[in-house]
N, C-alpha and C positions, 0 to 999 in steps of 0.2 A: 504494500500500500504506500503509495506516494505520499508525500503533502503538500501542502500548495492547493493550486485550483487546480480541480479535476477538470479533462479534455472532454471526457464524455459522458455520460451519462450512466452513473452506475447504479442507481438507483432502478428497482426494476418500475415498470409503468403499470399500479394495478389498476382499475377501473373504480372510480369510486361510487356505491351503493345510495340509494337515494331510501332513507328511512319512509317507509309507509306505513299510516297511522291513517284511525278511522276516521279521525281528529279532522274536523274541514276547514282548510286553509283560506289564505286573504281574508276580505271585510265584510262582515255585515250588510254594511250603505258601500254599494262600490266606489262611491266619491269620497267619502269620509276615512280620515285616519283613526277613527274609534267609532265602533269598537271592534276587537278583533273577532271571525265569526264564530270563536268558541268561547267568546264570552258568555252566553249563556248557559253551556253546559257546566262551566266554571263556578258560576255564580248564579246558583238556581234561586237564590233567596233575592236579590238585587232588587225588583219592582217592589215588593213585600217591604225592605227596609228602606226604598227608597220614598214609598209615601207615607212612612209612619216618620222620617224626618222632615218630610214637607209638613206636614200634622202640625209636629211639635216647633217647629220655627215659627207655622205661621197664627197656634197660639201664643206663641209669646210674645210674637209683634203685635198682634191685637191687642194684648195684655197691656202691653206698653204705650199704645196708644189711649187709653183709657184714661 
């Protein structure tokens, strides 16, 4: 084995495997960078907590308008 910069390429050329998964790739909204389209497998709970925080925000801006 030499050292220095190798002439050719000794490295062998394997082909590289492309992982396949049930998982469905790109977006959701194909124009939008969020969200990804296994966001909702992800995060099955999301709508569920997301308007029991709209809820509670938008009692306590009422509250505070009072």
């Amino acid at each position: 084995m030499s050292k220095g910069f190798a002439t050719k390429d000794s490295v062998s050329q394997k082909p590289k495997k492309k992982a396949i998964s049930n998982e469905p790739q790109g977006r959701l909204i194909s124009w939008s960078p969020w969200p990804p389209a296994n966001f909702q497998r992800r995060y099955p709970a999301f709508p569920l907590v997301l308007t029991i925080l709209i809820i509670i925000v938008g009692q306590w801006y009422i509250s505070l308008l009072r």
